[in-house]
Structures are given as structure tokens and as C-alpha cells.
N, CA, C and O of each residue as an XYZ file, in Angstrom:
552
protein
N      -0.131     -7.680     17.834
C      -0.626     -6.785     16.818
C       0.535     -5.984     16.274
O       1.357     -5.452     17.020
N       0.584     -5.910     14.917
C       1.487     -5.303     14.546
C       1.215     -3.268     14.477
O       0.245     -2.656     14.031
N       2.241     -2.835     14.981
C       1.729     -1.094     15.453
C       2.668     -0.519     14.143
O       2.603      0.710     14.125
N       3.382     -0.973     13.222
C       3.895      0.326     12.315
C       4.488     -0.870     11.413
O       4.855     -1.989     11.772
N       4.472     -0.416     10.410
C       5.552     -1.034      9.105
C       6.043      0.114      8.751
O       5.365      1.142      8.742
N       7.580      0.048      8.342
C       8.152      1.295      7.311
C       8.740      0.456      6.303
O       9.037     -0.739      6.302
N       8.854      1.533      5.290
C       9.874      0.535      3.971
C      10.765      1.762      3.787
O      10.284      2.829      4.167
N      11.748      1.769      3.365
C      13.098      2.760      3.418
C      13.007      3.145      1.550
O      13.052      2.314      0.644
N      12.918      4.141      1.465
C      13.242      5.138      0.397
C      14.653      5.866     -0.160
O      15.207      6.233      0.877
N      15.166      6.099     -0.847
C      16.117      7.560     -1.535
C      15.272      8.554     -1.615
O      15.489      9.465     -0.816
N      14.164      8.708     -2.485
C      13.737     10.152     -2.982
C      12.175      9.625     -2.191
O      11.611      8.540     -2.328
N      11.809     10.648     -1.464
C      10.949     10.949     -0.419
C      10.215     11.157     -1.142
O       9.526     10.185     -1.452
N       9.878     12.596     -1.899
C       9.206     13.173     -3.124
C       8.669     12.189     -3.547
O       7.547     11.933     -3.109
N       9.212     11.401     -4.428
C       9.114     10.340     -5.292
C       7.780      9.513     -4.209
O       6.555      9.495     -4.086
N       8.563      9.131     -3.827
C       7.654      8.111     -2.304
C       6.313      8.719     -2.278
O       5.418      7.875     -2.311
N       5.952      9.843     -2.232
C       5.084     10.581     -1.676
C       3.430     10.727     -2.763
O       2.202     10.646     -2.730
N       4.637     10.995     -3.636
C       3.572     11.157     -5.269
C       3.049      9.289     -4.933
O       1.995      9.025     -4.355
N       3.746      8.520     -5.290
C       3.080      6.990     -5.268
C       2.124      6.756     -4.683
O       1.032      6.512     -5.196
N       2.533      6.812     -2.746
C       2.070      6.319     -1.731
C       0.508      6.843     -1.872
O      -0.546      6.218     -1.993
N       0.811      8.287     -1.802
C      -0.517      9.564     -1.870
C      -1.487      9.540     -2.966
O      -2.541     10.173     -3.014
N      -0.932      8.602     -3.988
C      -1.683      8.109     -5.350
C      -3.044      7.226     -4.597
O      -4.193      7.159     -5.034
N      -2.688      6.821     -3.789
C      -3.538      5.606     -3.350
C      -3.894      5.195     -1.570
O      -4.826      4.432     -1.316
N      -3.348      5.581     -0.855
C      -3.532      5.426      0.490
C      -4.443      6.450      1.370
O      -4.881      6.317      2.512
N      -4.578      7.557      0.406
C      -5.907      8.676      1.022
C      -7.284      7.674      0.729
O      -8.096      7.531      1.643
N      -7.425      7.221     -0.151
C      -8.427      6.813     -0.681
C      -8.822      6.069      0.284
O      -9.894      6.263      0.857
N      -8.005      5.123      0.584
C      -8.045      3.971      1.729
C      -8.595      4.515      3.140
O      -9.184      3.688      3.837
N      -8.488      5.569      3.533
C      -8.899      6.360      4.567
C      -7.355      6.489      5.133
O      -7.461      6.287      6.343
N      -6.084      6.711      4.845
C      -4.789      6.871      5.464
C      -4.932      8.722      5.359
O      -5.422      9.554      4.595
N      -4.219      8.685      6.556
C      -3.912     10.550      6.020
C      -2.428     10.356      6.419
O      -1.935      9.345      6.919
N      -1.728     11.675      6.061
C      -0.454     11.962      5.655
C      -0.237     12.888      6.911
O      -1.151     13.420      7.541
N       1.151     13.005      7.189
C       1.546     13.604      8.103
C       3.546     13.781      8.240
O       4.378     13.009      8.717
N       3.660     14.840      7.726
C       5.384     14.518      7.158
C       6.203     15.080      8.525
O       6.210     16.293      8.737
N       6.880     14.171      9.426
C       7.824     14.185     10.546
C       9.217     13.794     10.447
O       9.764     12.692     10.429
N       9.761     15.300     10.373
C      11.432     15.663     10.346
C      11.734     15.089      9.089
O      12.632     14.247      9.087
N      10.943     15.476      7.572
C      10.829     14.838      6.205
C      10.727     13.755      5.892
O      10.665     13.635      4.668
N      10.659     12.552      6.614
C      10.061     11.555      6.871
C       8.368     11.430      6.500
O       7.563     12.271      6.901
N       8.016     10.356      5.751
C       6.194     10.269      5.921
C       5.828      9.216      6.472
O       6.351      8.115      6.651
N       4.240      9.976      6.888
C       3.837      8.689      8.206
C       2.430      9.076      7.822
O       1.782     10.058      8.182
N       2.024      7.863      6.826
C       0.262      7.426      7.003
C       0.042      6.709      8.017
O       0.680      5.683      8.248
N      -1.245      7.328      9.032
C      -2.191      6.546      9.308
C      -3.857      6.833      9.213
O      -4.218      7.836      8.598
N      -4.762      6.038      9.762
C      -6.066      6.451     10.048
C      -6.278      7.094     10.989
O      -5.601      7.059     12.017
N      -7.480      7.952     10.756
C      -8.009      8.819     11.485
C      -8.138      8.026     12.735
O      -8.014      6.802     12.690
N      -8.340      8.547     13.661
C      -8.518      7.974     15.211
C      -9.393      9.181     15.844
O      -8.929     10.262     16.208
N     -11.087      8.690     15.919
C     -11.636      9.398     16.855
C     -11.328      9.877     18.129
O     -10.609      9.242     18.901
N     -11.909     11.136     18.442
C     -11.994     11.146     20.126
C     -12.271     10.216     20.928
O     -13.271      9.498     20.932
N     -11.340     10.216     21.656
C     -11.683      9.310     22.720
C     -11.104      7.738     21.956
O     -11.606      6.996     22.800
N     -10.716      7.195     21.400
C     -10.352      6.141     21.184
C      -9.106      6.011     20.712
O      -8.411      6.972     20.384
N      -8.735      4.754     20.648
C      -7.076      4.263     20.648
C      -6.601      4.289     19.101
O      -7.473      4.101     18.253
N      -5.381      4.493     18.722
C      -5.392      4.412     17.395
C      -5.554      3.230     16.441
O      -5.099      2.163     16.854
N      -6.079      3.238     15.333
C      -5.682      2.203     14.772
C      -4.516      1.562     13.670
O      -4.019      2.026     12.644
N      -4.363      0.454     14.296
C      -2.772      0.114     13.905
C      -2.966     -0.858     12.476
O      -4.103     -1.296     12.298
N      -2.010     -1.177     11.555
C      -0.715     -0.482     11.660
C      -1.163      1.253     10.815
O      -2.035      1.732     10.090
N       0.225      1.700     11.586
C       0.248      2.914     11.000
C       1.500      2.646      9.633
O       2.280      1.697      9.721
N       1.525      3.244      8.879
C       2.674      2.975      7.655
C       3.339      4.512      7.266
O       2.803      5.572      6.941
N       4.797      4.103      7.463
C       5.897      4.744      7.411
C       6.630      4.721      6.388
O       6.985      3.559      6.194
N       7.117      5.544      5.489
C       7.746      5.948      4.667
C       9.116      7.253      5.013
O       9.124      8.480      4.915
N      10.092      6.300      5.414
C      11.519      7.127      5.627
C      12.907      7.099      4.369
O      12.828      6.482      3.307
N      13.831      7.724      4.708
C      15.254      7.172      5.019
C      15.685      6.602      5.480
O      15.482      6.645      6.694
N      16.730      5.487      4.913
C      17.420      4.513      6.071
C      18.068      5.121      7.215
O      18.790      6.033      6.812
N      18.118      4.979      8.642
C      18.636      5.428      9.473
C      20.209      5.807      9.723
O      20.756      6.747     10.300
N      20.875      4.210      8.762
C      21.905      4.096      8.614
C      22.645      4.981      7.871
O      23.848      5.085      8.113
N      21.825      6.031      6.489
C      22.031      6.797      5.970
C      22.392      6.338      4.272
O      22.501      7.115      3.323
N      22.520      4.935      4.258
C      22.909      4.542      3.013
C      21.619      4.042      2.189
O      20.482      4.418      2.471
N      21.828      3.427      1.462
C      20.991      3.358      0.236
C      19.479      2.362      0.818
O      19.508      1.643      1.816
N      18.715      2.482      0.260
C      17.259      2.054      0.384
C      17.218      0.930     -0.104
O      17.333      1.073     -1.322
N      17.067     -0.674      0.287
C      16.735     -1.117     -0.937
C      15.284     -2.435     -0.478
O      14.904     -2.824      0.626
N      14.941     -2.695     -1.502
C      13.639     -3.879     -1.296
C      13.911     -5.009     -0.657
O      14.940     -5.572     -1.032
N      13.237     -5.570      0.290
C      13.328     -6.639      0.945
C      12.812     -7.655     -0.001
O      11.685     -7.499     -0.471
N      13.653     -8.856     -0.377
C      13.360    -10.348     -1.262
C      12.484    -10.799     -0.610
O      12.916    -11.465      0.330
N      10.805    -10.713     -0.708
C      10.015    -11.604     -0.101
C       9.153    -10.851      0.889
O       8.182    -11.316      1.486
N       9.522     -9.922      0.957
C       8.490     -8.390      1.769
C       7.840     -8.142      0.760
O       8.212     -7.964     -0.400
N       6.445     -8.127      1.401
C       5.309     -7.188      0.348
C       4.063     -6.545      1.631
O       3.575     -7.301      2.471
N       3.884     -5.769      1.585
C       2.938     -4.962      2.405
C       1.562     -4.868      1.445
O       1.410     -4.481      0.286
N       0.819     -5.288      2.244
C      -0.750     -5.401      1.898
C      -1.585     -4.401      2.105
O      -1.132     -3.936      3.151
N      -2.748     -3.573      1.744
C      -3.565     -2.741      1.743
C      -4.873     -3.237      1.440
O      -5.139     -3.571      0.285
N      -5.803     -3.327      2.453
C      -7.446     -3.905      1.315
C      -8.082     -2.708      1.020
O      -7.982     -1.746      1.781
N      -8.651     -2.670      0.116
C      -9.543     -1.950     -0.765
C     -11.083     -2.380     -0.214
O     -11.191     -3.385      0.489
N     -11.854     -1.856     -0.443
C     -13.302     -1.672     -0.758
C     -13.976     -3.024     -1.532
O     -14.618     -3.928     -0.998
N     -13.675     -2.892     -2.746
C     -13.646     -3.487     -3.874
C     -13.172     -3.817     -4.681
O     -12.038     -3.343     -4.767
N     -13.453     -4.506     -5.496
C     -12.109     -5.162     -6.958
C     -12.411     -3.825     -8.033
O     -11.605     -3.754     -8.960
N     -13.332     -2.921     -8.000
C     -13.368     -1.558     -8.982
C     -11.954     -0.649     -8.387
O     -10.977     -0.211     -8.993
N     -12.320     -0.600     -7.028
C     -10.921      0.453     -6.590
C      -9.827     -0.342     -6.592
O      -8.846      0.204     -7.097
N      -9.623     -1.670     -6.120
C      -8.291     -2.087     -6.629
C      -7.819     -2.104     -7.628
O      -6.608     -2.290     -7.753
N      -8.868     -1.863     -8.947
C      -8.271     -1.665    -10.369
C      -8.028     -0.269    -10.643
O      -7.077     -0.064    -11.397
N      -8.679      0.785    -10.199
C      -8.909      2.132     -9.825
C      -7.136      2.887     -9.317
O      -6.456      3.770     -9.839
N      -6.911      1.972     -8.036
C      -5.806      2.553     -6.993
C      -4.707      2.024     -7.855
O      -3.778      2.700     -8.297
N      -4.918      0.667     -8.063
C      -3.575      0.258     -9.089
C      -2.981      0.801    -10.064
O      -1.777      0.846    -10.320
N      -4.403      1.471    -10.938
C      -3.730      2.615    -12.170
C      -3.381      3.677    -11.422
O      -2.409      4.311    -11.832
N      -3.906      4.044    -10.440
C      -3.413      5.469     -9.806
C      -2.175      5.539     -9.352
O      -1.732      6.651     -9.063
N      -1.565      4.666     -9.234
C      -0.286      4.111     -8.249
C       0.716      4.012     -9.722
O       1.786      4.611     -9.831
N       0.086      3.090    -10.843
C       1.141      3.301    -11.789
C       1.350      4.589    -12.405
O       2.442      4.821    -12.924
N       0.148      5.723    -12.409
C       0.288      6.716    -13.240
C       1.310      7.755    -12.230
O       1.858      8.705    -12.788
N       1.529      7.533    -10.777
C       2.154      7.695     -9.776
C       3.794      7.937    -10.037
O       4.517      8.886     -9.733
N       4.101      6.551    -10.796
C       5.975      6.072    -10.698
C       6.003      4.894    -10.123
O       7.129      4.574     -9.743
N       4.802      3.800     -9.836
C       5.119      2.353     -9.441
C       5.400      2.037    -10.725
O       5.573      2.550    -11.831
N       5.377      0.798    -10.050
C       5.808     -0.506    -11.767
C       4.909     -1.689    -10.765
O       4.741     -2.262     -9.688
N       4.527     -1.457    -12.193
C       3.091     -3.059    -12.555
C       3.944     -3.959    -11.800
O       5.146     -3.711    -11.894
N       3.620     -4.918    -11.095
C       3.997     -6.293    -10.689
C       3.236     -7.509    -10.645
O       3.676     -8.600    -10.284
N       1.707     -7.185    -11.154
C       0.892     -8.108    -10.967
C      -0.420     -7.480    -11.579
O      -1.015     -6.612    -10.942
N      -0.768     -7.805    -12.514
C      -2.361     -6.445    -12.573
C      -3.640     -7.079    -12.122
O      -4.062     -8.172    -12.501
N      -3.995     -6.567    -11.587
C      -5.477     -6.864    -10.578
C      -6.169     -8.359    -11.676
O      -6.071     -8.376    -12.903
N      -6.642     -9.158    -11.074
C      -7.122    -10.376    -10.946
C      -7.284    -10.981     -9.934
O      -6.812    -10.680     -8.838
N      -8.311    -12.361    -10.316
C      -7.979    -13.415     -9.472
C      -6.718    -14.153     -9.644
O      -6.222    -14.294    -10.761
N      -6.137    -14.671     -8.484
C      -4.936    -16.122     -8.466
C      -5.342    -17.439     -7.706
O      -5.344    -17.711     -6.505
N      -5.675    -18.136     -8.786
C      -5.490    -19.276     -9.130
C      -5.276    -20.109     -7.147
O      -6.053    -20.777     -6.465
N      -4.269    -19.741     -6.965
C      -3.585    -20.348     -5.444
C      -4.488    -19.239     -4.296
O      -4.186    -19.284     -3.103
N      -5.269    -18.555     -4.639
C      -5.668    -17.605     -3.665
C      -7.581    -18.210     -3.420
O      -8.194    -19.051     -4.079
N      -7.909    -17.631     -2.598
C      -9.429    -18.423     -2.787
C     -10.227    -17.622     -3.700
O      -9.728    -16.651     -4.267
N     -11.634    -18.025     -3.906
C     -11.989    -17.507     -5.205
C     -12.608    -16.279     -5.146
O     -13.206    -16.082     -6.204
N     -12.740    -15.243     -4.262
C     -13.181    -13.946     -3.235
C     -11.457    -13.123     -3.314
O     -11.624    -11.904     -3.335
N     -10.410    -13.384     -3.345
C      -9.144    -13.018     -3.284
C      -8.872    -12.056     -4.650
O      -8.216    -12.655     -5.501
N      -9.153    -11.043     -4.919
C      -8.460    -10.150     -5.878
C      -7.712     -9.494     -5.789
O      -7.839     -8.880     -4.730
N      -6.717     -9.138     -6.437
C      -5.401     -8.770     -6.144
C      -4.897     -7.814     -7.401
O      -5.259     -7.913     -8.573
N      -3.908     -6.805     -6.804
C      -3.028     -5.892     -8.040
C      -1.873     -5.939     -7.440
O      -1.947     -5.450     -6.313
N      -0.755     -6.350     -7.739
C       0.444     -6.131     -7.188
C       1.227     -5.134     -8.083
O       0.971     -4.927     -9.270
N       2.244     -4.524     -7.341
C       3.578     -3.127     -7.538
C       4.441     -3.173     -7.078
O       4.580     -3.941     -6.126
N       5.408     -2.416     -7.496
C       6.697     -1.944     -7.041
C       6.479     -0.268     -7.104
O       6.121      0.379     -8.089
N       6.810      0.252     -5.720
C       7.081      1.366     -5.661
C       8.229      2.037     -6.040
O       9.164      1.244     -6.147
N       8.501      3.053     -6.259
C       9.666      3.335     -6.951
C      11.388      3.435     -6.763
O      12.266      3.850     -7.520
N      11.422      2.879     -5.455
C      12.249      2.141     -4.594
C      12.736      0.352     -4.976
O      13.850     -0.167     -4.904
N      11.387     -0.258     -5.391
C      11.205     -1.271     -5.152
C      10.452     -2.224     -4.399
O      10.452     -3.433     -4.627
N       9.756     -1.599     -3.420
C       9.268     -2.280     -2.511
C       8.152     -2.578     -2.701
O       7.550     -1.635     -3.213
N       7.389     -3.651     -2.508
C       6.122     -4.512     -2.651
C       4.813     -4.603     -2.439
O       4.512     -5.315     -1.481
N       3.928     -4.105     -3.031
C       2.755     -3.351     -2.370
C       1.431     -4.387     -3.051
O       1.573     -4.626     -4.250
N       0.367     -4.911     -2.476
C      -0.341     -5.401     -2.627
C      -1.601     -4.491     -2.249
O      -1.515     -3.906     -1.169
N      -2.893     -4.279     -3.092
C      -4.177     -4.217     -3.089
C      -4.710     -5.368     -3.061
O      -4.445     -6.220     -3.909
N      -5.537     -5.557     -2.083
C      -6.864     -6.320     -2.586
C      -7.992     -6.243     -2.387
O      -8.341     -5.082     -2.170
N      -8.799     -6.989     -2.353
C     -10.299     -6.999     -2.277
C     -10.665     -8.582     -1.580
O      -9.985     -9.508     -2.021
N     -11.523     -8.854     -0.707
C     -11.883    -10.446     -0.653
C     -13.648    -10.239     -0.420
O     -14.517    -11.005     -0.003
N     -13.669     -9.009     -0.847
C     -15.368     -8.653     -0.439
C     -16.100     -9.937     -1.122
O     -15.985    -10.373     -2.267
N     -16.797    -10.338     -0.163
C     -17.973    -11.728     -0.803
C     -19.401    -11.141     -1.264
O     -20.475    -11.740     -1.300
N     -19.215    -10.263     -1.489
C     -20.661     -9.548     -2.032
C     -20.370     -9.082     -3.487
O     -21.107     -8.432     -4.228
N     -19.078     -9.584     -3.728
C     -19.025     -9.468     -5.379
C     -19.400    -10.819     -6.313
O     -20.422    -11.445     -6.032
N     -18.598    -11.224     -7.363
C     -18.741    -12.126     -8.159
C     -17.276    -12.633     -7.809
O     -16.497    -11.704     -7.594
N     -16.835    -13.673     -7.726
C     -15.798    -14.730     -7.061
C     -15.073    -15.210     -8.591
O     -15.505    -14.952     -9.715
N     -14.583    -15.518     -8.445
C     -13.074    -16.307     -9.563
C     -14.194    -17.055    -10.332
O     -14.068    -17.085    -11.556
N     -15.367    -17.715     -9.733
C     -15.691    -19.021    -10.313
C     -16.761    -18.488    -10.892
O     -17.590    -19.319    -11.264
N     -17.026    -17.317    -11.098
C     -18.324    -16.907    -11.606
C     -19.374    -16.148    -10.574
O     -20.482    -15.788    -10.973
């Protein structure tokens, strides 16, 4: 099981407005350690957390931030309304469009999707595969 993803930032701020555009919604809460940010979900009493938690830092190394070629971090949504919903919220944020919510073609026909770039660069996917909607094929 995977327990944390981070993606490395320059401007934190920046990071924060994006991320916070769209990951409360999701049920993530915020929690800023040694200026560093760290979404996760709530975790009842009495129970274990749930993973992954998602991290938003500085490189450790201290130098520049940059996007991994072929990294994209996923988020599901509710529905294909809030993935169209979170996606504008995320661009009105400081992402950049990378994909605007639809079906793809190579994905099954339940698969809706919005892809971004955060303002770093890094790769952020919404989706939806709820089968209680209307599917690619009608």
C-alpha cells in the first residue's frame, strides 16, 4: 500500500492556493509542518489512518522543483459534475489545463477524466468511474 506521495514545489503559497482549490472538497484537510503542506483524510477515533496521505514540500536537496516525465497523481471525485467543478477550481487556482474533463477513447467507457499541471508542473488527474452515471457510449 502506498502511505504518502509528495511532489516538490518553489513557491509553497502558490502550491497551496491550487492544491486547496480542490482537495478539501475531496474530504483532504490541510495541515502545514515546518512550511511544508500535508493533506490527508480525516481518520476517526479509534482507527488507522487512511493512506495515501499527499505532501506538498521543498526539495530537500534545496534546489529547484521540477515535474517528473511520466508522473501524474490521481484523485477520484464523486462524480463527472465535480470533476468538471474541481477542474475549473484548480484552473481559476494557477493550474494549467492539460486535459479538460471527458471521456478517453483508450479508457473504459465509466472513466472520466480532467487532467493539469500545477503550477510547478506536476500532473494531477481527477476522475470519476462512478457507474451510476451515463458512460462514453451513451
Amino acid at each position: 500500500m502506498i502511505a504518502y506521495v509528495t511532489v516538490g514545489v518553489d513557491d509553497i503559497a502558490l502550491a497551496e492556493r491550487f492544491y486547496s482549490a480542490f482537495l478539501p472538497a475531496l474530504g483532504y484537510g490541510l495541515e502545514e509542518y515546518h512550511g511544508d503542506l500535508s493533506y490527508a483524510l480525516p481518520v476517526p477515533a479509534g482507527q488507522s489512518p487512511v493512506s495515501p496521505e499527499f505532501y506538498v514540500k521543498s526539495p530537500f536537496n534545496g534546489g529547484s522543483a521540477t515535474a517528473g516525465n511520466g508522473t501524474m497523481i490521481a484523485f477520484e471525485a464523486r462524480n463527472q459534475k465535480q470533476v468538471r467543478d474541481l477542474h475549473a477550481a484548480a484552473l481559476t487556482a494557477g493550474g494549467f489545463d492539460d486535459g479538460p474533463p471527458g471521456f478517453r477513447a483508450m479508457y473504459g467507457p465509466n472513466f472520466y477524466v480532467g487532467y493539469l499541471r500545477d503550477p510547478q508542473g506536476n500532473k494531477i488527474a481527477l476522475f470519476s468511474s462512478n457507474p451510476d452515471e451515463p458512460g462514453r457510449d451513451g
